[in-house]
VOPAGU-2260 file (C-alpha; in pm, 1 decimal, decimal comma):
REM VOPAGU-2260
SITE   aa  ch    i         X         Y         Z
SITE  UNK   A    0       0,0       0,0       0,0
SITE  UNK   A    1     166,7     369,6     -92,7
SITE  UNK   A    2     119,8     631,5     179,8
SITE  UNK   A    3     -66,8     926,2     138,4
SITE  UNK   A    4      65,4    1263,9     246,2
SITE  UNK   A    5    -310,7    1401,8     310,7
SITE  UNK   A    6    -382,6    1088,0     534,3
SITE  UNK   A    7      -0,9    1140,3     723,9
SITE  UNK   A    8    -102,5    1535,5     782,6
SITE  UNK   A    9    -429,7    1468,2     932,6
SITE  UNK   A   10    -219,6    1242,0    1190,1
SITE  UNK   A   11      56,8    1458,2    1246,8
SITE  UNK   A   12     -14,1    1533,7    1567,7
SITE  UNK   A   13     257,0    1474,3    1879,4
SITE  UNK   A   14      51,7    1229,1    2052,3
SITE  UNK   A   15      62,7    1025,0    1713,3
SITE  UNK   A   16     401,6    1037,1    1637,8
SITE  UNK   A   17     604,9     735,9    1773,3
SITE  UNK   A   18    1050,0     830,5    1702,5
SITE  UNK   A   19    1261,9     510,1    1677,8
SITE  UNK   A   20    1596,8     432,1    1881,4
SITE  UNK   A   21    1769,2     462,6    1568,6
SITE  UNK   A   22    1598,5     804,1    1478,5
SITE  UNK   A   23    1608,2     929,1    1778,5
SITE  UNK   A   24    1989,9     937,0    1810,3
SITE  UNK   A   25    2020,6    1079,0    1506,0
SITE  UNK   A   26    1776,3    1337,6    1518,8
SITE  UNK   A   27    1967,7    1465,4    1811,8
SITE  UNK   A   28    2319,1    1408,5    1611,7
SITE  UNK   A   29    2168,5    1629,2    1326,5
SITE  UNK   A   30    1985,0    1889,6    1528,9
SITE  UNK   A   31    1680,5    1765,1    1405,3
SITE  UNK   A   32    1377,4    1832,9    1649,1
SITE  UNK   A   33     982,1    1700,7    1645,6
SITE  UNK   A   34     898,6    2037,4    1506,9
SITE  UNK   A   35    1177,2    2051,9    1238,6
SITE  UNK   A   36     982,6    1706,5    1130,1
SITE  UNK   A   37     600,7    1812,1    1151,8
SITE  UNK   A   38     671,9    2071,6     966,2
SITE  UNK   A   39     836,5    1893,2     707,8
SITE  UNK   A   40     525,8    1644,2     699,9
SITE  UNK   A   41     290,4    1935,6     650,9
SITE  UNK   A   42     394,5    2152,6     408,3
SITE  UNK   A   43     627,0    1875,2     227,2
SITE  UNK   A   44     523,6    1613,7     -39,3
SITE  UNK   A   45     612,8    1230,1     -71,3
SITE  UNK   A   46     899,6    1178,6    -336,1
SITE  UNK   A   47     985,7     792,8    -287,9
SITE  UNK   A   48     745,6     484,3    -157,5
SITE  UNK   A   49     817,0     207,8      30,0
SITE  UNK   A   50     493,3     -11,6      29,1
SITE  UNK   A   51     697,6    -348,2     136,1
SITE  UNK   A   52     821,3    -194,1     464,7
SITE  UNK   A   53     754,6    -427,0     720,6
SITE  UNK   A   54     608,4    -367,8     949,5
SITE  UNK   A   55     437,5     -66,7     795,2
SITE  UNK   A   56     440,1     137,7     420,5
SITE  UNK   A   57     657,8     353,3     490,1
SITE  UNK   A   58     783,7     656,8     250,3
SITE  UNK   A   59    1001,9     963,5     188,9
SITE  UNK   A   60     850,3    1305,9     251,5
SITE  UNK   A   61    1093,8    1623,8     117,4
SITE  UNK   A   62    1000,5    1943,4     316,1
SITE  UNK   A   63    1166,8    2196,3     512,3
SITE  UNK   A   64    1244,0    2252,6     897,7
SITE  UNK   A   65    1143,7    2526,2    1112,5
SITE  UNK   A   66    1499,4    2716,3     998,6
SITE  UNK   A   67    1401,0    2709,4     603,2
SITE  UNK   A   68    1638,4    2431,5     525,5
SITE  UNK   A   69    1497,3    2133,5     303,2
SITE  UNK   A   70    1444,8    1854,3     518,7
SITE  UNK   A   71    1443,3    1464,9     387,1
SITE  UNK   A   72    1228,9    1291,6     630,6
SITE  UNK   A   73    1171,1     841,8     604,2
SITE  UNK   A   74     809,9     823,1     808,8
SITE  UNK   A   75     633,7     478,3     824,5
SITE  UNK   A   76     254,0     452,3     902,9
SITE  UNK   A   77     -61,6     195,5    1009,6
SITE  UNK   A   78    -297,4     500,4     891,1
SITE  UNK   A   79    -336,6     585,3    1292,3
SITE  UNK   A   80      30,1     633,3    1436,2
SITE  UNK   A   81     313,3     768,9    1218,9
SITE  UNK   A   82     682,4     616,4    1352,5
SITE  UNK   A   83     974,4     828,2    1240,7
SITE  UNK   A   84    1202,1     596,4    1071,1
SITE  UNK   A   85    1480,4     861,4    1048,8
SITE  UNK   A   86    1496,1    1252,2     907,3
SITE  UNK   A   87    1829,5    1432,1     816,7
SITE  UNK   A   88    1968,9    1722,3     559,2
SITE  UNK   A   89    1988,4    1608,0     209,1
SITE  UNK   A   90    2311,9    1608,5      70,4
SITE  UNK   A   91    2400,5    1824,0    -212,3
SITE  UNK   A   92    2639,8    1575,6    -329,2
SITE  UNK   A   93    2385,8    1280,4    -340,2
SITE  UNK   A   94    2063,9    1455,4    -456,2
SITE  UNK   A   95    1970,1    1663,8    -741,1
SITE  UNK   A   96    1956,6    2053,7    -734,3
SITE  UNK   A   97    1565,1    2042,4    -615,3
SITE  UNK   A   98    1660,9    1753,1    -369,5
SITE  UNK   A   99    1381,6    1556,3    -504,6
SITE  UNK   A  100    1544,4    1240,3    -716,8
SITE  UNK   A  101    1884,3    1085,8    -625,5
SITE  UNK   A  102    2230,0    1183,6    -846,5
SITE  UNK   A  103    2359,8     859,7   -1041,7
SITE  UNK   A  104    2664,2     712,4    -798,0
């Protein structure tokens, strides 16, 4: 099943928001906070899907953080809890000028 970004906004809430280990260390390693990522999720748009995630669809959502930088953030969903698989800065190097498709390695 692909995710939709209308069905992940009406979600976005705190209370429905569920950060991995993983994520969680390095949202803090990246300066990355629960605001940086809500805001990403409601004003972004999905630009990859992951529909065979296990155990949830899970997807790639470009937007921008609270400080105006672009914001790549991996959120997985059951359609009532969104877990935060991980977020960080896309790199310049690695994605095209609009950060929306990956360079060729």
């Amino acid at each position: 099943m692909e995710l939709k970004i209308e069905m992940i906004r009406k979600i976005c809430r705190p209370e429905n928001i569920e950060i991995t280990l993983h994520a969680a260390k390095r949202l803090e390693q990246r300066g990355i906070r629960l605001e940086d990522i809500m805001n990403c999720i409601m004003g972004g748009e999905i630009i990859e899907q992951y529909p065979t995630d296990y155990p949830y669809p899970s997807c790639l959502v470009l937007g921008v953080s609270m400080n105006h930088r672009f914001l790549h953030t991996v959120v997985g969903s059951d359609q009532e809890r969104i877990w935060i698989i991980t977020a960080y800065y896309p790199d310049e190097n690695k994605w095209s000028s609009d950060f929306r498709s990956r360079k060729e390695q």
